[in-house]
LUMLUMDREN-2810 file (N, C-alpha, C; in Angstrom, 1 decimal):
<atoms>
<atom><aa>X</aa><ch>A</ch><at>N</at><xx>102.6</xx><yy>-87.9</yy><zz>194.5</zz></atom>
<atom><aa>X</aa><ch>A</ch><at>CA</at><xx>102.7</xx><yy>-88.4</yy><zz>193.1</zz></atom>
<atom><aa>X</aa><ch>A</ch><at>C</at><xx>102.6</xx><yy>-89.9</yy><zz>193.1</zz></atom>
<atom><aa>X</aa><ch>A</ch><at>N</at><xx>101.5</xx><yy>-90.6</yy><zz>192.4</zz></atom>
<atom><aa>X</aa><ch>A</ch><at>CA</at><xx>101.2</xx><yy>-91.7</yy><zz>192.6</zz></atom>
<atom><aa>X</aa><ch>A</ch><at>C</at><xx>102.2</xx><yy>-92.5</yy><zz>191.3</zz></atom>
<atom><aa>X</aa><ch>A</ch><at>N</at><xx>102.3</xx><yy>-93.8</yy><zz>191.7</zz></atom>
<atom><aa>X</aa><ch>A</ch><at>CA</at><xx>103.4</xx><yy>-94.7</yy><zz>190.8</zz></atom>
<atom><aa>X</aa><ch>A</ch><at>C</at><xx>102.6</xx><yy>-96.2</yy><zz>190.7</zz></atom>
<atom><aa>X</aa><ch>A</ch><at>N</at><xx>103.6</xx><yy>-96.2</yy><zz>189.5</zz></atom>
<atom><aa>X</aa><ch>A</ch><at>CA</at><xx>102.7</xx><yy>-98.1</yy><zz>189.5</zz></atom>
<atom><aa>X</aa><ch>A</ch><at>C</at><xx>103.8</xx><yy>-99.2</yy><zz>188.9</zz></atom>
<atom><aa>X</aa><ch>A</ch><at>N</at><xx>103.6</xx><yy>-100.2</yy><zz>189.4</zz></atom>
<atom><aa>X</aa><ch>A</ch><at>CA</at><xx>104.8</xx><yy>-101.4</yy><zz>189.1</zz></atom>
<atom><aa>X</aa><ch>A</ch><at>C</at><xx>104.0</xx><yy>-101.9</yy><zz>187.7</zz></atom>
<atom><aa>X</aa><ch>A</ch><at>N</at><xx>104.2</xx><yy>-101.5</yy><zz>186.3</zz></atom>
<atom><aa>X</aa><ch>A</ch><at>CA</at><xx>103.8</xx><yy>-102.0</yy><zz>185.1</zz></atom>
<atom><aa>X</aa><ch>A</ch><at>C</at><xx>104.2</xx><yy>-103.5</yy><zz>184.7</zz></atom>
<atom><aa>X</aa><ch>A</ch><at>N</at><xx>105.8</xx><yy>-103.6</yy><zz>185.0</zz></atom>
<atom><aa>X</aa><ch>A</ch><at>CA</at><xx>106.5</xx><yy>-104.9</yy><zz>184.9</zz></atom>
<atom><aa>X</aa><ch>A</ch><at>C</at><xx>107.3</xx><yy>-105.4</yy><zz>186.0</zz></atom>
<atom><aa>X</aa><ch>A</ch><at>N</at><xx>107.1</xx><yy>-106.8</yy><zz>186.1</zz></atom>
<atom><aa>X</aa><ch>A</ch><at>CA</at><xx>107.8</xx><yy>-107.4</yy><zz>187.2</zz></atom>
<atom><aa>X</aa><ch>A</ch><at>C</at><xx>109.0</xx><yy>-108.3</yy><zz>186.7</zz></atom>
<atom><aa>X</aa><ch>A</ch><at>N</at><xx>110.1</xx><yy>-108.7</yy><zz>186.6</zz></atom>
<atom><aa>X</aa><ch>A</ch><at>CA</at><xx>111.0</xx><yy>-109.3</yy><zz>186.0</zz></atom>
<atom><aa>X</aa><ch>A</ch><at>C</at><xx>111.2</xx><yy>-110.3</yy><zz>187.5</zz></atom>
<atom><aa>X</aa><ch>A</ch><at>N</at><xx>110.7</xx><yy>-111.6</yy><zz>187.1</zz></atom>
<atom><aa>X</aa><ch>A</ch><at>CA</at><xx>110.6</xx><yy>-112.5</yy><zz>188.6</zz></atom>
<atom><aa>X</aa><ch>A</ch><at>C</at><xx>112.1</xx><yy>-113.5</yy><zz>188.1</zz></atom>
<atom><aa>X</aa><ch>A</ch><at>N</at><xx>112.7</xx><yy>-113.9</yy><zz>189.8</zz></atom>
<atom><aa>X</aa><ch>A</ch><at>CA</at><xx>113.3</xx><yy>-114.7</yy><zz>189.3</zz></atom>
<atom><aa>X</aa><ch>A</ch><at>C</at><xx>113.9</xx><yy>-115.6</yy><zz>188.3</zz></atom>
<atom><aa>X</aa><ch>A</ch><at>N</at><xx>112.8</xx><yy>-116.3</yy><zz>188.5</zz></atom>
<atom><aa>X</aa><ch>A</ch><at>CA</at><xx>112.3</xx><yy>-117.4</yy><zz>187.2</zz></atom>
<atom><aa>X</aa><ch>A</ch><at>C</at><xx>112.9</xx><yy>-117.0</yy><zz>185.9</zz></atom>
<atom><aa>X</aa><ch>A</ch><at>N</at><xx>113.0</xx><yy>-115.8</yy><zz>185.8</zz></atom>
<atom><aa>X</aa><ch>A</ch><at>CA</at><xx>112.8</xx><yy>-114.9</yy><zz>184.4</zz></atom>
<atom><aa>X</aa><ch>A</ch><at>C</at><xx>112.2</xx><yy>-114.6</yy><zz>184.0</zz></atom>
<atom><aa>X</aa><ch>A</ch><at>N</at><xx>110.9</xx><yy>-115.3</yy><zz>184.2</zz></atom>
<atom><aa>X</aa><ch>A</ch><at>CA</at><xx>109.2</xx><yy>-114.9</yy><zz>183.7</zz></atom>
<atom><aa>X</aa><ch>A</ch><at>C</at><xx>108.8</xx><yy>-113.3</yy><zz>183.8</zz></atom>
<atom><aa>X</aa><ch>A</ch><at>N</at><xx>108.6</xx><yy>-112.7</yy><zz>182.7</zz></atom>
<atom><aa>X</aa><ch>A</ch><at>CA</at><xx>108.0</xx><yy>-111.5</yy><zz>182.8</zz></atom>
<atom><aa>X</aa><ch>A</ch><at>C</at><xx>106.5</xx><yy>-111.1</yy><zz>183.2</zz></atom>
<atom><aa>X</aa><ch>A</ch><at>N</at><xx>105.8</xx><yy>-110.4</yy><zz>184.3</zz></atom>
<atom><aa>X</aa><ch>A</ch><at>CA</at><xx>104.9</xx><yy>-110.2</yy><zz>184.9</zz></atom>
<atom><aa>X</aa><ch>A</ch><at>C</at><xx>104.3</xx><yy>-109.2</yy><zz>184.2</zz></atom>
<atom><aa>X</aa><ch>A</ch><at>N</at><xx>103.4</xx><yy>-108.6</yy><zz>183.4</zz></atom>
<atom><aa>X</aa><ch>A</ch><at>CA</at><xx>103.1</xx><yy>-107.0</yy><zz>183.0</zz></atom>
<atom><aa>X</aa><ch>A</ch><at>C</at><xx>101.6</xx><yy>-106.8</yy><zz>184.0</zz></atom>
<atom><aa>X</aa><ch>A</ch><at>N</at><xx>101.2</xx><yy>-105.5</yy><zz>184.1</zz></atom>
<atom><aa>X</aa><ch>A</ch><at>CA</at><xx>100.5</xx><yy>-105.2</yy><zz>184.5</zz></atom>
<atom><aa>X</aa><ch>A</ch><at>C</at><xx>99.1</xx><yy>-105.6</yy><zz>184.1</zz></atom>
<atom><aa>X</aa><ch>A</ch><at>N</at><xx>98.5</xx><yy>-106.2</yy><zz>182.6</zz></atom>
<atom><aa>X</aa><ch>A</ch><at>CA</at><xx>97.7</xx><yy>-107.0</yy><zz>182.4</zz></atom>
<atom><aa>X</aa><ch>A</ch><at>C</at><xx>97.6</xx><yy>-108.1</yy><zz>183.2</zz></atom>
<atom><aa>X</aa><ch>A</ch><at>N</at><xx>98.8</xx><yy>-108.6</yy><zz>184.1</zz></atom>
<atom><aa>X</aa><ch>A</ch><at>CA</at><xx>98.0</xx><yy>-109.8</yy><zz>184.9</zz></atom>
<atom><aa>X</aa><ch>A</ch><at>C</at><xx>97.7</xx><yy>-109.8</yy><zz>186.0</zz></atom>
<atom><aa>X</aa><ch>A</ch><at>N</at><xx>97.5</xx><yy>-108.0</yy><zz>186.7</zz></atom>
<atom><aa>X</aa><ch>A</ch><at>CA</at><xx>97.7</xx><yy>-107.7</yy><zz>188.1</zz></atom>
<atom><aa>X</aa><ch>A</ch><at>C</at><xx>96.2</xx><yy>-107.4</yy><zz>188.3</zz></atom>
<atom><aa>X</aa><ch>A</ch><at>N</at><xx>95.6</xx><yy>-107.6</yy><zz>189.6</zz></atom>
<atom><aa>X</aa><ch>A</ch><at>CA</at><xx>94.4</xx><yy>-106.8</yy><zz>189.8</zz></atom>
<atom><aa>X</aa><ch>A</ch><at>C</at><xx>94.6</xx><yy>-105.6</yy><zz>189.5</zz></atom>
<atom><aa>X</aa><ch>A</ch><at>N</at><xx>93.4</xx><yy>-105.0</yy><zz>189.6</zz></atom>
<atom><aa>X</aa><ch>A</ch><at>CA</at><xx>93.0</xx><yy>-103.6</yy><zz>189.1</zz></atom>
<atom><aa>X</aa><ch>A</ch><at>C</at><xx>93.4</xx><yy>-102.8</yy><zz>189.2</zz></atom>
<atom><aa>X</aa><ch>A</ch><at>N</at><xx>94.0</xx><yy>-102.6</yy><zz>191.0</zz></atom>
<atom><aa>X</aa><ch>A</ch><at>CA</at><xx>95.2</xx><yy>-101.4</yy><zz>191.6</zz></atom>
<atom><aa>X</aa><ch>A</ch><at>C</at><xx>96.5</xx><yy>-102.4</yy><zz>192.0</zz></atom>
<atom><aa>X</aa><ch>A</ch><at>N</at><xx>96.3</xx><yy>-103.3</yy><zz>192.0</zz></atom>
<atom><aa>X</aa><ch>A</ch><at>CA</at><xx>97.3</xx><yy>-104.0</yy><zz>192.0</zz></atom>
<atom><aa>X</aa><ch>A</ch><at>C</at><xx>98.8</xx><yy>-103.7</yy><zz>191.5</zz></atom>
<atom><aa>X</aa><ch>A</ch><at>N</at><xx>99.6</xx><yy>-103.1</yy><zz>192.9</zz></atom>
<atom><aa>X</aa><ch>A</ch><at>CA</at><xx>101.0</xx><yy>-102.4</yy><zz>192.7</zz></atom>
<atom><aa>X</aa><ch>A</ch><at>C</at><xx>100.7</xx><yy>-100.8</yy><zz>192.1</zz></atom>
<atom><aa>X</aa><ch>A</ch><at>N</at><xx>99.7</xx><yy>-100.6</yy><zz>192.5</zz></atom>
<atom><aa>X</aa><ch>A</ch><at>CA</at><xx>99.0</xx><yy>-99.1</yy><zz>192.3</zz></atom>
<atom><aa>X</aa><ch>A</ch><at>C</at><xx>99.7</xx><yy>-97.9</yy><zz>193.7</zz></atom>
<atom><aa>X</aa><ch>A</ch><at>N</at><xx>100.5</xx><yy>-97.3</yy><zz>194.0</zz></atom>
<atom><aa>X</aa><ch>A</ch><at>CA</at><xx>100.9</xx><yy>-96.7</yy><zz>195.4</zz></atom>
<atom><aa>X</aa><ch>A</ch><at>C</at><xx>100.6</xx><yy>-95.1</yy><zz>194.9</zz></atom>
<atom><aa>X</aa><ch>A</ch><at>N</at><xx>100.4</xx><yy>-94.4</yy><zz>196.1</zz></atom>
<atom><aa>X</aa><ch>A</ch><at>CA</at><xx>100.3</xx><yy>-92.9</yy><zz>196.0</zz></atom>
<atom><aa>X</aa><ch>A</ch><at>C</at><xx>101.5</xx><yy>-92.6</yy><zz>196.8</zz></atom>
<atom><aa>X</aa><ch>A</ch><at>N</at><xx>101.8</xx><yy>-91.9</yy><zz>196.7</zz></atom>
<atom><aa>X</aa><ch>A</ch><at>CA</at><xx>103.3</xx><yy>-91.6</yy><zz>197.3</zz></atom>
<atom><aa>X</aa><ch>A</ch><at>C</at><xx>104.2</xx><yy>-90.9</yy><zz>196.8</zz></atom>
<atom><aa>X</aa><ch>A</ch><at>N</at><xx>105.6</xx><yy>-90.4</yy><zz>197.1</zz></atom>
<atom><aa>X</aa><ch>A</ch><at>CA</at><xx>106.8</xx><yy>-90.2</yy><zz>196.2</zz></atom>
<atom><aa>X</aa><ch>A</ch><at>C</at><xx>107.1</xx><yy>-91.4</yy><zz>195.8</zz></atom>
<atom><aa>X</aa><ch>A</ch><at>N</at><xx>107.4</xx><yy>-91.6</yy><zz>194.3</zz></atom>
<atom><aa>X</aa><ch>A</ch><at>CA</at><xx>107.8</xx><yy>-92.2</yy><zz>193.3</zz></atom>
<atom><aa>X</aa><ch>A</ch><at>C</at><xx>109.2</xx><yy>-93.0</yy><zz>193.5</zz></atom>
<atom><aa>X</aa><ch>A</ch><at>N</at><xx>109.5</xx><yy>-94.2</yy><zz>194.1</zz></atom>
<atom><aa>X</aa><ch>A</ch><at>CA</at><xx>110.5</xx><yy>-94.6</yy><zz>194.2</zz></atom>
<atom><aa>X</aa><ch>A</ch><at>C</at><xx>112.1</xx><yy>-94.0</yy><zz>193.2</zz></atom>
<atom><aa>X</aa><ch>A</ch><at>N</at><xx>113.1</xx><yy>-94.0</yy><zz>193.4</zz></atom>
<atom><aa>X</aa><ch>A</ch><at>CA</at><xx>114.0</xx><yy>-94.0</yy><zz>191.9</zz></atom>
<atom><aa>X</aa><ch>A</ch><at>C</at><xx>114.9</xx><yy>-95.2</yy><zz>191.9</zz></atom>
<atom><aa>X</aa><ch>A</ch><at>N</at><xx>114.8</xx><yy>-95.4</yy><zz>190.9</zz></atom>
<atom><aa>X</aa><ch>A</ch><at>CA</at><xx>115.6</xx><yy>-96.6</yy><zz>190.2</zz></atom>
<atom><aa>X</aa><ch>A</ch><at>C</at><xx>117.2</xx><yy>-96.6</yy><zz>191.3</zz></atom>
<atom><aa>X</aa><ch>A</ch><at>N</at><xx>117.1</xx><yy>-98.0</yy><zz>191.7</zz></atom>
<atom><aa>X</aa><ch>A</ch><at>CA</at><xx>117.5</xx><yy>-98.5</yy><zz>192.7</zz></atom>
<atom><aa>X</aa><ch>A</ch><at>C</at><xx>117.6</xx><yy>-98.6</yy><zz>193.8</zz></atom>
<atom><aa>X</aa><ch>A</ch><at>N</at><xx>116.1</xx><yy>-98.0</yy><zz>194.0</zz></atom>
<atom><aa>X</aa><ch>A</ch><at>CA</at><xx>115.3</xx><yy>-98.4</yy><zz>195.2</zz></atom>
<atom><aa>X</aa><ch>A</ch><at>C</at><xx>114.7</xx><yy>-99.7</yy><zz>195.5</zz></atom>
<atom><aa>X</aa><ch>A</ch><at>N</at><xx>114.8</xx><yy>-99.8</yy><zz>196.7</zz></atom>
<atom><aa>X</aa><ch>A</ch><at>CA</at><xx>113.9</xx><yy>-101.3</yy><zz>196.7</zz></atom>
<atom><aa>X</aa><ch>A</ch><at>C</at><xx>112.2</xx><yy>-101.2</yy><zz>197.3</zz></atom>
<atom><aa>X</aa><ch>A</ch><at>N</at><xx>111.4</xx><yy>-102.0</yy><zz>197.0</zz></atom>
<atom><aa>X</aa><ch>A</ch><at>CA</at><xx>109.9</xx><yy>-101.7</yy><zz>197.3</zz></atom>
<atom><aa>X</aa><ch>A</ch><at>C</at><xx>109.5</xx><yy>-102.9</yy><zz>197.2</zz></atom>
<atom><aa>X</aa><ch>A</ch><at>N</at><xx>108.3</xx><yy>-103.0</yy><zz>198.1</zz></atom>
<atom><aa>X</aa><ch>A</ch><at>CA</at><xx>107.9</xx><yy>-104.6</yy><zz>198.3</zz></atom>
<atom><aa>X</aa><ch>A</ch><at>C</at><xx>106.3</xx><yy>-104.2</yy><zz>197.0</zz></atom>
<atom><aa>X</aa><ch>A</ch><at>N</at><xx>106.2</xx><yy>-105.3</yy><zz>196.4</zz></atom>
<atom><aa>X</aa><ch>A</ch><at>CA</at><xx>105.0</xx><yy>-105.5</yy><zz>194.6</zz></atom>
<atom><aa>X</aa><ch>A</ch><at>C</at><xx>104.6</xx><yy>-106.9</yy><zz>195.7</zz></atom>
<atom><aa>X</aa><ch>A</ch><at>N</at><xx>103.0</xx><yy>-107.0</yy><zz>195.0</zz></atom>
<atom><aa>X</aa><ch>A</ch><at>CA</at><xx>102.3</xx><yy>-108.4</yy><zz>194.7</zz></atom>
<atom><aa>X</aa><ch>A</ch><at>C</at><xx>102.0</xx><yy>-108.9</yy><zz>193.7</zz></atom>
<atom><aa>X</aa><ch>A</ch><at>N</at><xx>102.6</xx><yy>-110.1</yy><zz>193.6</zz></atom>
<atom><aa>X</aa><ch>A</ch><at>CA</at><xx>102.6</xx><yy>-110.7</yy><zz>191.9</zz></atom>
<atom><aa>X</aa><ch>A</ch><at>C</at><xx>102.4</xx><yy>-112.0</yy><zz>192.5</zz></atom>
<atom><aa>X</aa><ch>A</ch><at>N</at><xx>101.5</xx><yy>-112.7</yy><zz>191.5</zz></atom>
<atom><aa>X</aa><ch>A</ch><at>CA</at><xx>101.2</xx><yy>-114.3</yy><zz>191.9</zz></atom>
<atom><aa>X</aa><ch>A</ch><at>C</at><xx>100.4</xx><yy>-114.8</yy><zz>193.3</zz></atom>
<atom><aa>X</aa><ch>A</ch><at>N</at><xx>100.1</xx><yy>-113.9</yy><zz>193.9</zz></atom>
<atom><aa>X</aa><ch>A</ch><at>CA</at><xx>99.6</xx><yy>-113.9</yy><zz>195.5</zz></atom>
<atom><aa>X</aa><ch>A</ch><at>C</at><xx>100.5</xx><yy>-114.0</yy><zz>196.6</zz></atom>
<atom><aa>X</aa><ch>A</ch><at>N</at><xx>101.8</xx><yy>-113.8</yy><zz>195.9</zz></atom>
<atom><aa>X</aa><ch>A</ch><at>CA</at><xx>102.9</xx><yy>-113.3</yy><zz>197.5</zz></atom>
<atom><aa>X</aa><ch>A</ch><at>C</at><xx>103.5</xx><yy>-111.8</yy><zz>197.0</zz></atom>
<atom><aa>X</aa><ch>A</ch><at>N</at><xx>103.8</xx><yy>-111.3</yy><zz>197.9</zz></atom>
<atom><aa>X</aa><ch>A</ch><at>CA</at><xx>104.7</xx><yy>-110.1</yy><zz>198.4</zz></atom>
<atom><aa>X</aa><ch>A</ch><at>C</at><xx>105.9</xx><yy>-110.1</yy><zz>198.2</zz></atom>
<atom><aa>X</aa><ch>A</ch><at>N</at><xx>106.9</xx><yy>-109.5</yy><zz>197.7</zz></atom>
<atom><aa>X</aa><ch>A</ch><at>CA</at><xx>108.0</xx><yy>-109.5</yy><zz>198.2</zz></atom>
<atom><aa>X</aa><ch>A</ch><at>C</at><xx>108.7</xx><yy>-108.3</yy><zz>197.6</zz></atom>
<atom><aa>X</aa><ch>A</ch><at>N</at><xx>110.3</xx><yy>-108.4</yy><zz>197.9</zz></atom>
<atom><aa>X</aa><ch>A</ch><at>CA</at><xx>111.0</xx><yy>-107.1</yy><zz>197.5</zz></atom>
<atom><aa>X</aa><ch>A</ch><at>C</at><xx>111.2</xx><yy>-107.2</yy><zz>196.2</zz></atom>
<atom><aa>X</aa><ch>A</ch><at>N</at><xx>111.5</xx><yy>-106.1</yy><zz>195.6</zz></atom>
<atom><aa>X</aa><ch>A</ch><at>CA</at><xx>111.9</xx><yy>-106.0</yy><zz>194.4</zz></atom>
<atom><aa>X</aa><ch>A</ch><at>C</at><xx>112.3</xx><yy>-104.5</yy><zz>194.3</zz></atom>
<atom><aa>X</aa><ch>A</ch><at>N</at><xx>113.7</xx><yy>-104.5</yy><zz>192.9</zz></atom>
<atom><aa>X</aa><ch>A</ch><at>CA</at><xx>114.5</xx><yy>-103.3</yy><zz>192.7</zz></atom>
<atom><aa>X</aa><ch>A</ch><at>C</at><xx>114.1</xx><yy>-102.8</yy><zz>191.9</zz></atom>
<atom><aa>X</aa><ch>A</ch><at>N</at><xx>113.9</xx><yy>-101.3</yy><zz>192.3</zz></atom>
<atom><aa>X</aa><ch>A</ch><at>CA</at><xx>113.0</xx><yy>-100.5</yy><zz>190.6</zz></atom>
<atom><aa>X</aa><ch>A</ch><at>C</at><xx>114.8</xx><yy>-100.3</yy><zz>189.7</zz></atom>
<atom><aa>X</aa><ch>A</ch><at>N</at><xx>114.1</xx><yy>-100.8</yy><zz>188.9</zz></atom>
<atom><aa>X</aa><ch>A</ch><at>CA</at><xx>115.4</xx><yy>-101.2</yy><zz>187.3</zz></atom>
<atom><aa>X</aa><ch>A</ch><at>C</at><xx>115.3</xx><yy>-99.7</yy><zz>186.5</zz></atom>
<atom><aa>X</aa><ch>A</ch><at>N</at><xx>114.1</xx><yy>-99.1</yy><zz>186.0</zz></atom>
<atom><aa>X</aa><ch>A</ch><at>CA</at><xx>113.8</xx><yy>-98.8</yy><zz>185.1</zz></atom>
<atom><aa>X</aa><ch>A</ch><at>C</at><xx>112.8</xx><yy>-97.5</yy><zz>185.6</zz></atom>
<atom><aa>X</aa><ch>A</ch><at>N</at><xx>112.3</xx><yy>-96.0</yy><zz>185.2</zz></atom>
<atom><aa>X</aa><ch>A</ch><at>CA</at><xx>111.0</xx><yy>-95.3</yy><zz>185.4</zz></atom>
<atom><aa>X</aa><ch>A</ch><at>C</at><xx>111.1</xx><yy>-94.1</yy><zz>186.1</zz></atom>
<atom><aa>X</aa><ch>A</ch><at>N</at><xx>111.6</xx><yy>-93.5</yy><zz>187.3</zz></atom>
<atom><aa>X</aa><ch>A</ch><at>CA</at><xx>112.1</xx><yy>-92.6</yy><zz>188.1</zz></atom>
<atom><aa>X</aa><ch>A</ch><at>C</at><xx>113.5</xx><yy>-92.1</yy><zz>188.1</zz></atom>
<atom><aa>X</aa><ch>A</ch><at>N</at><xx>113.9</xx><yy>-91.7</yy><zz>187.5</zz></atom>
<atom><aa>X</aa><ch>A</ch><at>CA</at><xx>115.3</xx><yy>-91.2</yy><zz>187.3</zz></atom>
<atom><aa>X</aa><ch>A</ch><at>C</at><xx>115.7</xx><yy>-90.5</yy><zz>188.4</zz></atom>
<atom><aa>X</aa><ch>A</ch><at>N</at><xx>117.2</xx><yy>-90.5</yy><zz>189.0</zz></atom>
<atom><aa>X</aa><ch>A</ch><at>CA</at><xx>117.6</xx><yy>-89.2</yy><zz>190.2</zz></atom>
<atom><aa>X</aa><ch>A</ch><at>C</at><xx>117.3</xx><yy>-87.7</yy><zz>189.2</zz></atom>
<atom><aa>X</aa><ch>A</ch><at>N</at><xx>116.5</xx><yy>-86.8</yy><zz>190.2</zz></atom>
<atom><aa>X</aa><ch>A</ch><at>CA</at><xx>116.9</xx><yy>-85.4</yy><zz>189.8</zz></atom>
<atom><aa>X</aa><ch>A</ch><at>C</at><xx>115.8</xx><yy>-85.5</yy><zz>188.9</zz></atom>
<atom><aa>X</aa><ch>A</ch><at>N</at><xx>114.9</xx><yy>-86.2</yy><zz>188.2</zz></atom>
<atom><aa>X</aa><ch>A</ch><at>CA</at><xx>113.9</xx><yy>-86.0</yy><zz>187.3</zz></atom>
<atom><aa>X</aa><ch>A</ch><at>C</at><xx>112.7</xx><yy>-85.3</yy><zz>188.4</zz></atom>
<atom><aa>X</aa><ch>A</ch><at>N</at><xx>111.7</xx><yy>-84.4</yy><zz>187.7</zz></atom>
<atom><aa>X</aa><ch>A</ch><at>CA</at><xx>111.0</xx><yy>-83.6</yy><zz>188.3</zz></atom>
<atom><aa>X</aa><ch>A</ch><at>C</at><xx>109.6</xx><yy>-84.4</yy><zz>187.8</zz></atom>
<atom><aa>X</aa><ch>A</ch><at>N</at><xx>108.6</xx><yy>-84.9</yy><zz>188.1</zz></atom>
<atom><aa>X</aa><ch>A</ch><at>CA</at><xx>106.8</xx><yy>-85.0</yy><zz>187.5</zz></atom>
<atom><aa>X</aa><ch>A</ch><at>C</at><xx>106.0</xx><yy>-84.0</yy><zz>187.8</zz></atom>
<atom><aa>X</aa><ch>A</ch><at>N</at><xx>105.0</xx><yy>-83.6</yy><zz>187.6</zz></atom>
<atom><aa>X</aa><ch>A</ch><at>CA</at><xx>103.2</xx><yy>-83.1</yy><zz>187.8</zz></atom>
<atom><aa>X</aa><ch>A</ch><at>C</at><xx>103.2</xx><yy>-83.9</yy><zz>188.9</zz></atom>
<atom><aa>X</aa><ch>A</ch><at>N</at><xx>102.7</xx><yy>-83.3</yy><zz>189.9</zz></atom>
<atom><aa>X</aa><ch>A</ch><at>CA</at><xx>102.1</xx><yy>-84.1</yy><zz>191.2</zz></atom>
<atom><aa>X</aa><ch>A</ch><at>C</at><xx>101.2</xx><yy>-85.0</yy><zz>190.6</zz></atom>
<atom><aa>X</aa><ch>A</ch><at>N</at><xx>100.1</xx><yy>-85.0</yy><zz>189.7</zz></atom>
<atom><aa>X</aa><ch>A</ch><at>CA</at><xx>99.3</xx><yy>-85.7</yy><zz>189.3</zz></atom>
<atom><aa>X</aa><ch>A</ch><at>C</at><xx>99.8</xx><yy>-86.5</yy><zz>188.5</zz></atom>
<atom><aa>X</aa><ch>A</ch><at>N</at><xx>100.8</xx><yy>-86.5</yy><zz>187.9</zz></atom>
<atom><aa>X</aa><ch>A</ch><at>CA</at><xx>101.1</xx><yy>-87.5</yy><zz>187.0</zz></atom>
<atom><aa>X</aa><ch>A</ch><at>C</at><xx>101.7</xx><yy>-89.1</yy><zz>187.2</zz></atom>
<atom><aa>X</aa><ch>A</ch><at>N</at><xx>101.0</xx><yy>-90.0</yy><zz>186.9</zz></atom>
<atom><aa>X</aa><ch>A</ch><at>CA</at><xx>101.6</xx><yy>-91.6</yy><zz>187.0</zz></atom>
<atom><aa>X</aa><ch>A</ch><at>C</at><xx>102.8</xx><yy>-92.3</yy><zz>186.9</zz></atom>
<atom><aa>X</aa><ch>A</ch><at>N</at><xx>103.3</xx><yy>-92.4</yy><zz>187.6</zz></atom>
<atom><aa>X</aa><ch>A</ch><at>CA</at><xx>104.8</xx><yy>-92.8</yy><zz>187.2</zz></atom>
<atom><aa>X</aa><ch>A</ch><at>C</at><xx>104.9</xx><yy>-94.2</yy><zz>187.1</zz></atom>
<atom><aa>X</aa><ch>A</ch><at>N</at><xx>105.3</xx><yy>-94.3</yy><zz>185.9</zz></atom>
<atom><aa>X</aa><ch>A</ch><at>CA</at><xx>105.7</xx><yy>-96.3</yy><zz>185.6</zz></atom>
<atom><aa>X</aa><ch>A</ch><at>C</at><xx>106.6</xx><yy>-97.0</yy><zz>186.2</zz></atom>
<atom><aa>X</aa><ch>A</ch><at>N</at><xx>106.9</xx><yy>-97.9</yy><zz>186.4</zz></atom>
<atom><aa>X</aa><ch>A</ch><at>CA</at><xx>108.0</xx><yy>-98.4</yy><zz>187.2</zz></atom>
<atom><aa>X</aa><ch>A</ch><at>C</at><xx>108.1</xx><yy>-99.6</yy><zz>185.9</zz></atom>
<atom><aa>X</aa><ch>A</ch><at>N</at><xx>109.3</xx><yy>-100.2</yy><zz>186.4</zz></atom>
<atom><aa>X</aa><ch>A</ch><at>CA</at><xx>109.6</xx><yy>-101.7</yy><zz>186.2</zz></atom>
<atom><aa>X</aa><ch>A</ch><at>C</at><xx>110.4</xx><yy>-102.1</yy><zz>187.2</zz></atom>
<atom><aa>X</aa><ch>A</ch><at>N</at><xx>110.4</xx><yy>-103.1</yy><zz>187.7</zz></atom>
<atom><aa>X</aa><ch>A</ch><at>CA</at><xx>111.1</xx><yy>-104.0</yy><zz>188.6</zz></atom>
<atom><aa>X</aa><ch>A</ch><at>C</at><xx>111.3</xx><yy>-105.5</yy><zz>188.9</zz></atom>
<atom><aa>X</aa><ch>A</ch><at>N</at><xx>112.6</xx><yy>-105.6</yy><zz>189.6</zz></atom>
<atom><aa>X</aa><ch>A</ch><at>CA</at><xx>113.0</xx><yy>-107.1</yy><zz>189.1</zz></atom>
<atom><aa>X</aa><ch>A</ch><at>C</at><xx>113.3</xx><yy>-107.7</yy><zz>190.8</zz></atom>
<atom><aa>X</aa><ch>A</ch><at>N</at><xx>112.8</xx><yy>-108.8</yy><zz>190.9</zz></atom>
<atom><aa>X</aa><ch>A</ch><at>CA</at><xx>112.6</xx><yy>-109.5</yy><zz>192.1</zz></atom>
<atom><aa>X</aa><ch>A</ch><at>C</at><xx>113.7</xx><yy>-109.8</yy><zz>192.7</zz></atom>
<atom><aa>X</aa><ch>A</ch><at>N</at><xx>113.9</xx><yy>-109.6</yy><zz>193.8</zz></atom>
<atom><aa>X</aa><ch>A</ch><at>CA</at><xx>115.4</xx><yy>-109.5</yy><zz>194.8</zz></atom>
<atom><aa>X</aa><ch>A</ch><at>C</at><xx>115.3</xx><yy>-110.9</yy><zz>196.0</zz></atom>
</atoms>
């Protein structure tokens, strides 16, 4: 089940959305992290951790095919 980081909540407080990411940028195939998991995003041209806030709930079921949104905030 593939997932994607839509918003990034960076330190700063600056909000990141997926409009300003390349193309697959924070695009993963995989199981779907759940919210308060941590996972490493690229935003701004560095890497780093960040905590899914928001998007995969425990216990929630998806379509293998289906997109799963994330939001996450920089750790």
């Amino acid at each position: 089940m593939p997932y994607w980081v839509k918003r990034i909540l960076l330190k700063s407080g600056d909000l990141v959305t997926e409009k300003e990411f390349g193309r697959d940028e924070n695009y993963f195939q995989g199981p779907a992290p759940i919210v308060g998991d941590v996972i490493n995003v690229r935003c701004h041209g560095r890497n780093f951790d960040a905590k899914v806030v928001w998007g995969n709930w425990p216990g929630r079921n998806h379509a293998a095919e289906t997109v799963v949104p994330l939001r996450v905030e920089e750790i």
